[in-house]
Structures are given as structure tokens and as C-alpha cells.
N, C-alpha and C positions, 0 to 999 in steps of 0.2 A: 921112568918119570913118575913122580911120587901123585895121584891123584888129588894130592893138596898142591903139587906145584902150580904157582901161577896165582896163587890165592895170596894176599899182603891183610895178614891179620890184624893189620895197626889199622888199614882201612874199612875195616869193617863196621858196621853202626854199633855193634856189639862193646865195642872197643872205646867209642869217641860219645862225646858230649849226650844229654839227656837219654836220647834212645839207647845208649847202651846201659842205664843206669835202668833206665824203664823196664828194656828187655832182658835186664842179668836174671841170668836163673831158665830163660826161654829160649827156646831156639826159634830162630827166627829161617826167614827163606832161604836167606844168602850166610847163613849161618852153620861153618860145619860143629856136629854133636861133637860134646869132648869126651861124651860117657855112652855105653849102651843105655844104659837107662833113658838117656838124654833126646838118643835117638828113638828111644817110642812114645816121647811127647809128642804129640800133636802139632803140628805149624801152624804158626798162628803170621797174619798179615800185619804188614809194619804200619804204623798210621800214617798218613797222608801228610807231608810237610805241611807247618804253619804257614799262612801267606799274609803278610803284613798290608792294613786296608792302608791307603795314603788318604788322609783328611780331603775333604771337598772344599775345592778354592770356590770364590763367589767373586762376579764381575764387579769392580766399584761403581758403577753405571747402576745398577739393578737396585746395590745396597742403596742408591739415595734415591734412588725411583721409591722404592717401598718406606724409606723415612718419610719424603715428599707427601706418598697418598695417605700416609696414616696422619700427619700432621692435617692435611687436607681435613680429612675426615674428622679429626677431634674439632676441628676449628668451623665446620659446617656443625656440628652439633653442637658448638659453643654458640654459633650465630643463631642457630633453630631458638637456643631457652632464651635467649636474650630478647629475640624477634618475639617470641610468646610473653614474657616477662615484660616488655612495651606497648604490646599490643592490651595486655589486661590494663596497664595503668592507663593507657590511654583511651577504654571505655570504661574505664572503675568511675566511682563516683567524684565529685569534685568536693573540695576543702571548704568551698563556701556556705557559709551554715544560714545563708538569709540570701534571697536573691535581690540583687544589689547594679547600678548603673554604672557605666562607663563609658568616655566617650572617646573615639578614637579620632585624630587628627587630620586633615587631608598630608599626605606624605611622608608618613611615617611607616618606615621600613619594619620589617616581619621583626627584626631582636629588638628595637622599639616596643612593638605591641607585644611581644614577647615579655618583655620585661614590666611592661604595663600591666600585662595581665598577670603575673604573677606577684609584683608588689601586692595588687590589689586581693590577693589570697584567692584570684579563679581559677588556678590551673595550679596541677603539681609539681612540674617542673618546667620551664623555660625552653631547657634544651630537648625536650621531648616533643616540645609545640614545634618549636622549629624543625626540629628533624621531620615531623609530620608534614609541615608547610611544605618541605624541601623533596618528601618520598612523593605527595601527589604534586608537586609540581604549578604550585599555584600562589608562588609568591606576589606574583604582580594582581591578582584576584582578589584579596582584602579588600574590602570596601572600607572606607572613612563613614563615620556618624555615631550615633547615640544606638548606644543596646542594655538591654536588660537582659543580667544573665541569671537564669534561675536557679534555685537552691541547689546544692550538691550537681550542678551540671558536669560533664565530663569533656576531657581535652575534645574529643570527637562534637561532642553539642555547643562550645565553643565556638570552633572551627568553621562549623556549617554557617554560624551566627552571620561572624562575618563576610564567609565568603556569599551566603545569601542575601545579605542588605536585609538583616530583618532589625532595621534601625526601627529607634521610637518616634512616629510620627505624633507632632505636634501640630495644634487647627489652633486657626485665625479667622472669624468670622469678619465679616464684610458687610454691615444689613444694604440694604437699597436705598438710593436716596441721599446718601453719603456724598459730596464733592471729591474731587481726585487730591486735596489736600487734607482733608480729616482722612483720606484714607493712607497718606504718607504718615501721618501723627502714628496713626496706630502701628505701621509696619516699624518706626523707629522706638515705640515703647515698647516693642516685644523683646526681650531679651537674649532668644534663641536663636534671630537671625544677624546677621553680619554684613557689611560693606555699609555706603551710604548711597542713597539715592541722589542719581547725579542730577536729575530737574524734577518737578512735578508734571506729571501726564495729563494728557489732554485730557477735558474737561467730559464725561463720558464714555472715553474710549478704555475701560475696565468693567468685565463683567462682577457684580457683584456674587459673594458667595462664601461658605467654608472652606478654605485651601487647608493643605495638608503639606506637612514638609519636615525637613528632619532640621537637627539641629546643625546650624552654620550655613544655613540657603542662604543666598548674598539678597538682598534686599532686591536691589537691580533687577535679581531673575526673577524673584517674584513678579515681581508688575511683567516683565514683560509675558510671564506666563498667564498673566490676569489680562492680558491685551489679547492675547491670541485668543483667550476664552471668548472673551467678546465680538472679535473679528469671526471666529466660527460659528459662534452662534446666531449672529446677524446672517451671516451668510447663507447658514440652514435654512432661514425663515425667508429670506428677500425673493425669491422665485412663487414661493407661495401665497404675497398678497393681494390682500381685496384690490380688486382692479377699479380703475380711475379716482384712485386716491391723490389728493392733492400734493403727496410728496414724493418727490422724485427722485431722493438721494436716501444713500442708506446715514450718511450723516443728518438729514433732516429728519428722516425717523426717530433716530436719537434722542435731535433735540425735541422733539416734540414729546417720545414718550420720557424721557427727562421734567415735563412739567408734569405730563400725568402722574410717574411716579412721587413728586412733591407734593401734589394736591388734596391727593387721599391716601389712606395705607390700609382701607377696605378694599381688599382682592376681589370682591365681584363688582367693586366701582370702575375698574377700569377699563372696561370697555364702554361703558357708557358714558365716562368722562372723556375720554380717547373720540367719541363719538360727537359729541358735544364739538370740543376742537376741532374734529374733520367739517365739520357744517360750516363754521365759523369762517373757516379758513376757505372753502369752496365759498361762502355770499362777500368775501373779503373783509370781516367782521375783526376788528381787534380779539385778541385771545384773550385781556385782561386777567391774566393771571395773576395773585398776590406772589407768590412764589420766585416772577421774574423779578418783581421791584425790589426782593431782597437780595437776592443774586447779585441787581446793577451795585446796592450800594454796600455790600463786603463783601464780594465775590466769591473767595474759598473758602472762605469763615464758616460761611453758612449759615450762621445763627443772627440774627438781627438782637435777640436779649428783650423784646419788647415787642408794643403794637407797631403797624404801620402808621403814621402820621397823613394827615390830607395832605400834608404837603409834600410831602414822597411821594405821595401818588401823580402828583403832577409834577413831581422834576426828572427831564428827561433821562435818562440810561439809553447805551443798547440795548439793556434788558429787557427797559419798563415796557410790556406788551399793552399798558393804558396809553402810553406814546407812541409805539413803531408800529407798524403792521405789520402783520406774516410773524414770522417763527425770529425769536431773538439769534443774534450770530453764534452762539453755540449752545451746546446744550449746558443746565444748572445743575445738572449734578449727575453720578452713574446711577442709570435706569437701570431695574432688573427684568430678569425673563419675562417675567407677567404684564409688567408695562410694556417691553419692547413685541409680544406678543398682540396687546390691546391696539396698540397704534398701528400693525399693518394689518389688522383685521378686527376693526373699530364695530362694535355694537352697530348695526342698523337702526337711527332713529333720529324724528324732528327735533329734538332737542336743539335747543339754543342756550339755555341758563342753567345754572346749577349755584347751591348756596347750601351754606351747613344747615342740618336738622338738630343740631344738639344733644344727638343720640351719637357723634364720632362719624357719622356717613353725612349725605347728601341727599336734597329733594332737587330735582330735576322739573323745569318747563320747558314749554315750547314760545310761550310769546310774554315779552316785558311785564305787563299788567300780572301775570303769574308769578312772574320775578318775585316784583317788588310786596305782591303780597306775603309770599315766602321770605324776602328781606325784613316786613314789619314782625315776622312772627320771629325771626334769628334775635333780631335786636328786643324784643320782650326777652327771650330767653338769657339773650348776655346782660340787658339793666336785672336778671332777677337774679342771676349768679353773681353779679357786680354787689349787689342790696346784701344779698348772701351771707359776702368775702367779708364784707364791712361789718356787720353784726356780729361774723364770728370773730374779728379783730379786737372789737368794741370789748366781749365775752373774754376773751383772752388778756385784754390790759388791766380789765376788771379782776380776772383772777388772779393774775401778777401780781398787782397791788396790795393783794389780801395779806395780813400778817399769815407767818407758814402753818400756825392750827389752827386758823379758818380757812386756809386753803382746802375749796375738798380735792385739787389734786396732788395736793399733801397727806392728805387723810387716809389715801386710799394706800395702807402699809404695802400691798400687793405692786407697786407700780414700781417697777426697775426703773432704772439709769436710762435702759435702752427708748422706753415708753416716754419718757421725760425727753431725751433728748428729741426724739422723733416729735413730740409737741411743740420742741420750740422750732425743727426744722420748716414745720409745716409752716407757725407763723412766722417765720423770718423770711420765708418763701413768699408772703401774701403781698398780694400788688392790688392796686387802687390805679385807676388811670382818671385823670384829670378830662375834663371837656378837648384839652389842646391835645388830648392823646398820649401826655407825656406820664410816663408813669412812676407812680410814689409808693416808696416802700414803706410800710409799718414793720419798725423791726420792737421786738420785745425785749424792753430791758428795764428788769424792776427797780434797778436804780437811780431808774429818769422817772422825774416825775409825769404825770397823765395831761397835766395843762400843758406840757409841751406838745403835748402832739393833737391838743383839741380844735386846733383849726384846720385838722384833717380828717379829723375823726367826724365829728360836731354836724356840720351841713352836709347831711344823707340826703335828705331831699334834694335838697338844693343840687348836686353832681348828678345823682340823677336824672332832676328835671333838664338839667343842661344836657344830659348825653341826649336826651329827647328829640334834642333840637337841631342835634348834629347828621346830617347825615350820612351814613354810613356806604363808602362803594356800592356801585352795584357790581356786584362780582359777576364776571361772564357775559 
């Protein structure tokens, strides 16, 4: 047997596809030489079959898991600059170039003010305000009222605005001494408040004072806020008064410092006036106050427009304290602190009378004969203010009458409109009271003549001599 039997040439790599092409020329391991030569090549090693890699399959599960987090991820970076891009507008500066008022409604929802405020050029965008209302959460936290929002403010200084109530507070003074219906006058000519008052309040029961309030307080709450003022402050004081005072109701303190307050509007008179009336009231003494006689006869008017007449003085009222005794049935008008202070801790002293000084206060006695000497010196002092009034009326129709460049208050090129009108206010203001008390007006008017009014002007003495004779109250 042939030592090539057994060997299939055709099979050999020598013979077939690439390796034999690679290896012609070489003898390879499984390769017999076909030359001596051939046989003292070298053998060389066949290379290693190629192994085909098969591609990497991927789960469809995974594939959307990794589109998922990546979309995730671009869209959290998209919300980060967005978040930061809102966040700057909404402490940048604001559009408004002048700080400017607005006022916000009771019940008006956040895209409401929303839209309010951005009409009004305060804020830069609408839907930025709200989206802010809606991240903290403080839709129903808007306050209603009046605000001032300042120059260049931002959504965020806005925002606080409202949600802190730092509305513009508007005052209403209230002096002392006022009745409970000049004080409804005033709450209806204010224009910032709303509703209407449904009755006039008892007649004292309102502390007098500066209130404060925004724009739209219902009239209503006011007073009752002015009622409680006075309910607590009566109440602080009522445990603390002078003991065996002749009043025993915190309503008759009231009324009692309700006249003090009318009598004088010198703050250190009123305990000594207050004290006066305790005396009075302890020997059962009439209170004779002028104050109740106007009260009986226009009640919440307040204003009488003139003197008291003699004969007022004697026509009965609840009021009139020359007719009733003790304390009229309510009090004449709201008392403030300082009266309602004076009367439960009245000045210690014998006083019985008191009458004007002419100086705006009061002299004070102890016994009639004192009085009335202090009544002859009141009445010198009003015949020489009365002599006064009439000489400067007399002065005044005289220079009325002047042609306009003999007038010297024509002459005087310096004299405004305002100086002019202020002259004739004063004399068209001037009152003359007859013997009967009634009184007459001198009005200036250069177009009437002077003999019209000479039977008013004409007998100075004579009106005079007449007040002389009249006698005048004794007050107290």
C-alpha cells in the first residue's frame, strides 16, 4: 500500500477555496511535498478558521426604558430653565414706571386681579401671577382694598401686597362734642365708605376720635366699631371712680360729662367744671346749663345759629336743666376721653358757679354774690365786643360806599381776591343782637344804599343802653 493511500487530494485545504489559494506554493501539515525541494520548506501552521460574530439583539423592553429616561431627563432640564426663566421674571423688576393705586373688589377671584393687575401695567404677565397664586397656594388669601403699588415693583412685591392687607388706610376725625347725627353727616359725605346707616345711634354712645379704615368699610361697621370704642373705654374707667359720686350709672356719667364736654373746650377746665356739677347735683341744685336748652330745642342739629332768647330759658324741654332737676334723660352730645375722665374723677372743690372770662375759659365761685359780680364783668365785656362789632360794621359800609379810588381798600394794588373776599366774609358774618335777643344781620352790599340800614346801624347807644337793662342768666 502506497503511503499516500488513504489520502483524497481533492480534500485537502491545499486544493479547495481561499486556504489553498493562500497556501499554494507552501506546504502545509496535512500537506504531502510534491518536490524534494518542497520537502525542506519549513511547515508552517494553517490559521485558525474565521468565526462569524452574530449581531446583539436588544430586548424591546429596555429599548423604551432608555428612550423613556432620556426623554425624562431632556424634559427635567427643560422644566429646570423654564423654572429659572419664571423665577427671574418674577423678581425682575416691574413695568410700572410711577407708583400708582388700585383697588381690588370684595370677591374677586385670582384671573379677575390677575387681569386687573395687568391692565393696569403692574405686573408682566397674568399668567405668571397666577401660576405663582396657584404654586403657593393662596388663592383664597387675596385680601380686598386699596393698595399702592410702588414704582418698578415685582410680581413677588405684588403678591405680598395683597396677600398682607397692606391696603391704604384712610382717617375720619370725629372732634368731641359732636351729636350722634352730625356724626352720621360726616360718615355719609366721606366718599370711601359704603352701605347706608340704617338708624342714628344713641345719643353718646360713640367714642369720639380718628378712625382709620380702608376703602369700602360699610358705614354700619364703622359706628358699631365706634360703639365698642366707647363701651370699653367707659368700662376701663368705671371701677376706678371717685367714690360717693352722685352717679350711679355708667349711662349718667355720660350724660353728665356730655354737658361738660359742651361747656368748655379748655382741657384743664374740665374737671373743675365736672366738679362744679358734682356739688350741684349732691345740695340738689339745678345744673343750669345753656348747652341743655339747645339740645331741648333742635336736638341733633346741634347748632341753635344764634343767642339763647329769655324766653328759652324758660320754656320747659327735657333738656332745659333751668326747668328739670338732676341730669336731662340723655346725654347732648358724644363726650370724649377727657370729659368722660373729668366726671368720674371730678376736681375736689366748693365751687358752685362758673361764667365766661372772655379770655375762651372760665372764672369759677363759691357763692352767688361772686357769681353775679363775675356776670356784671361777662356782660361789660360782651356790651364792649357788641360796641366793637357795630363800629366795625359802621367802618365797613362807609368804605363800601367809597367810589373804587377812594377806596383805600382799593388802593392797596397788593390785595388779592382772596383778602377781598375774606373781608366781606367777615362782614356778612357780623351779627348785632337786638334787646329781644333776636339777632340782625348787617350784610354788605354796595349797591344798597346806607339809609337802608340806618335804623340799625344809627342808635348805638341806645341798644346798648337797652342790653344794660336786660338781665342776663345766671349761668350755674
Amino acid at each position: 500500500m502506497s503511503r499516500n493511500s488513504g489520502f483524497e487530494w481533492n480534500k485537502s485545504p491545499a486544493a479547495s477555496g481561499r486556504h489553498g489559494q493562500q497556501n499554494r506554493g507552501r506546504r502545509g501539515y496535512n500537506t504531502m511535498p510534491r518536490s524534494p525541494s518542497e520537502t525542506l520548506e519549513p511547515m508552517r501552521a494553517a490559521e485558525p478558521p474565521m468565526i462569524q460574530r452574530k449581531k446583539r439583539e436588544y430586548h424591546h423592553t429596555l429599548v423604551f426604558m432608555s428612550g423613556t429616561l432620556t426623554t425624562l431627563v431632556l424634559l427635567l432640564i427643560g422644566i429646570s430653565v423654564a423654572i429659572g426663566f419664571a423665577k427671574y421674571i418674577y423678581d425682575a423688576r416691574g413695568p410700572l414706571k410711577h407708583s400708582d393705586i388700585i383697588v381690588i373688589p370684595k370677591g374677586e377671584g385670582v384671573s379677575a386681579i390677575a387681569d386687573r393687575l395687568e391692565r393696569r401695567n403692574m405686573i408682566l404677565d397674568k399668567r405668571l401671577f397666577k401660576a405663582a397664586v396657584m404654586y403657593f397656594g393662596v388663592q383664597n388669601k387675596l385680601k380686598a382694598g386699596e393698595y399702592e403699588i410702588p414704582k418698578q415693583a415685582s410680581m413677588r412685591q405684588v403678591l405680598d401686597h395683597l396677600l398682607e392687607g397692606k391696603s391704604i388706610m384712610h382717617s375720619l376725625p370725629f372732634p368731641e362734642g359732636l351729636t350722634s347725627q352730625q356724626l352720621v353727616e360726616r360718615l355719609n359725605a366721606h366718599p370711601t365708605l359704603t352701605g347706608e346707616v340704617l338708624e342714628i345711634p344713641a345719643e353718646g354712645s360713640i367714642l369720639p376720635d380718628t378712625y382709620r379704615f380702608v376703602r369700602g368699610t360699610d358705614r354700619q361697621d364703622l359706628i358699631q366699631r365706634m360703639q365698642s370704642a366707647q363701651n370699653r373705654f367707659i368700662d376701663s374707667l368705671w371701677d376706678q371712680r371717685s367714690p360717693d359720686l352722685p352717679i350711679k350709672t355708667k349711662q349718667d356719667a355720660l350724660i353728665l360729662a356730655s354737658i361738660v364736654e359742651k361747656e368748655t373746650g379748655v382741657a384743664g377746665e374740665r374737671a373743675h367744671i365736672a366738679g362744679v356739677f358734682v356739688n350741684r347735683l349732691r345740695k340738689g341744685m339745678r345744673l343750669q346749663s345753656d348747652p341743655t336748652i339747645i339740645y331741648g330745642l333742635v336736638g341733633g342739629v346741634g347748632k341753635l345759629g344764634r343767642g339763647i332768647r329769655r324766653s328759652e330759658i324758660k320754656q320747659p324741654t327735657p333738656y332745659n336743666t333751668y326747668q328739670i332737676d338732676g341730669l336731662p334723660p340723655t346725654p347732648i352730645a358724644n363726650p370724649g376721653r377727657a370729659a368722660i375722665e373729668a366726671v368720674l374723677n371730678p376736681k375736689p372743690t366748693k365751687d358752685l358757679y362758673f361764667v365766661a372770662d372772655g379770655t375762651g375759659g372760665h372764672v369759677f365761685s363759691k357763692t352767688l354774690r361772686e357769681h353775679e359780680n363775675n356776670v356784671r364783668k361777662w356782660r361789660k365785656i360782651e356790651r364792649q365786643r357788641k360796641q366793637d362789632a357795630v363800629k366795625a360794621a359802621q367802618e365797613k359800609e362807609k368804605q363800601e360806599a367809597l367810589p373804587p379810588q377812594d377806596n383805600p381798600i382799593n388802593k392797596d394794588s397788593n390785595t388779592d381776591d382772596g383778602d377781598k373776599q375774606s373781608n366781606n366774609d367777615i362782614f356778612d358774618n357780623l351779627k348785632v343782637a337786638d334787646q329781644g335777643g333776636v339777632a340782625l344781620s348787617v350784610k354788605a352790599d354796595p349797591a344798597k344804599q346806607i339809609a337802608e340800614k340806618k335804623e340799625i346801624l344809627q342808635p348805638t347807644e341806645q341798644v346798648q343802653q337797652e342790653f344794660a337793662k336786660v338781665p342776663l342768666p345766671l349761668k350755674k
